[in-house]
C-alpha positions as CSV (number, residue, x, y, z in Angstrom):
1,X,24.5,-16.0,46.6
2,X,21.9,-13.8,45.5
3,X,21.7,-14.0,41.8
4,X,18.1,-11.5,41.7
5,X,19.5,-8.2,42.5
6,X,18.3,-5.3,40.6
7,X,19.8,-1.6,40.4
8,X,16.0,-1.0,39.9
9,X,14.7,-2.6,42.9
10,X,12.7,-1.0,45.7
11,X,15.6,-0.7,47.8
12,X,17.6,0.5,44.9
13,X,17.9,3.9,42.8
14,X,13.8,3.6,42.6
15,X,12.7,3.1,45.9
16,X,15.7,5.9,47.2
17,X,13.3,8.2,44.3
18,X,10.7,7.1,45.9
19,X,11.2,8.3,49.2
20,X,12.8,11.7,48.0
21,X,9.8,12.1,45.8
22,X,7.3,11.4,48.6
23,X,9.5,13.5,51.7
24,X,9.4,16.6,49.7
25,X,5.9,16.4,48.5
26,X,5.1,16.0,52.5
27,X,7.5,19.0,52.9
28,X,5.8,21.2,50.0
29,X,2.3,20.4,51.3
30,X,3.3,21.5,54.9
31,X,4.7,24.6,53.7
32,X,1.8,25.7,51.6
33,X,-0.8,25.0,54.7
34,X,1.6,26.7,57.0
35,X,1.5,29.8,54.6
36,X,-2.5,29.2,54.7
37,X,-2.8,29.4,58.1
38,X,-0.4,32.6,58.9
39,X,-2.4,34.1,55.8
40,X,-5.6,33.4,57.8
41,X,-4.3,34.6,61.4
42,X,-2.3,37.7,59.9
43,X,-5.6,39.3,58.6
44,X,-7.4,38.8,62.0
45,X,-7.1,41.0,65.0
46,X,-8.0,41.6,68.8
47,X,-9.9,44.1,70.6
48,X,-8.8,44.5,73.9
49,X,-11.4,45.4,76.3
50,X,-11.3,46.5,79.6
51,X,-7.6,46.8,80.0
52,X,-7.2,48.0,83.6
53,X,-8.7,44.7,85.3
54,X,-5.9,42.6,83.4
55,X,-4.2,41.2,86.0
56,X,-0.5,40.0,85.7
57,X,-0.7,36.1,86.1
58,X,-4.4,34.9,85.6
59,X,-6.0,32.6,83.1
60,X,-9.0,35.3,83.1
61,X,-7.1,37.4,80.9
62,X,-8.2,35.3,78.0
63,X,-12.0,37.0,78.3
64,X,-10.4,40.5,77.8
65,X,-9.4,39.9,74.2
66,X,-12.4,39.7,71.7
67,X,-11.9,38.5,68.6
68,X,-12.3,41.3,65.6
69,X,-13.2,39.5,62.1
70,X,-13.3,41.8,59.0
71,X,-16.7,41.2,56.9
């Protein structure tokens, strides 16, 4: 039998804290860059120019949005 077991092991109480402690740190730092990134995109807009060429299914339509940034 095993005689060196430890509640406090790494795959006891402390390595199950461990993990917790490092998931939601991952989790918390996603969440604050996600909340970056929105904060970034929300404050920047589009200009759309020259709506009546757009056509319905092209990958030109891309060139008819121009990209507005607020100095």
């Amino acid at each position: 039998m095993n005689e060196n077991r430890s509640i406090f092991a790494l795959d006891g109480i402390t390595g199950m804290l461990i993990a917790t402690l490092l998931l939601l740190s991952i989790l918390a730092g996603l969440t604050v860059w996600g909340l970056a990134v929105q904060k970034a995109n929300g404050e920047n807009f589009y200009k759309i120019v020259d709506a009546s060429s757009i056509k319905m299914n092209s990958v030109d339509n891309a060139k008819h949005m121009v990209d507005v940034k607020r100095d």
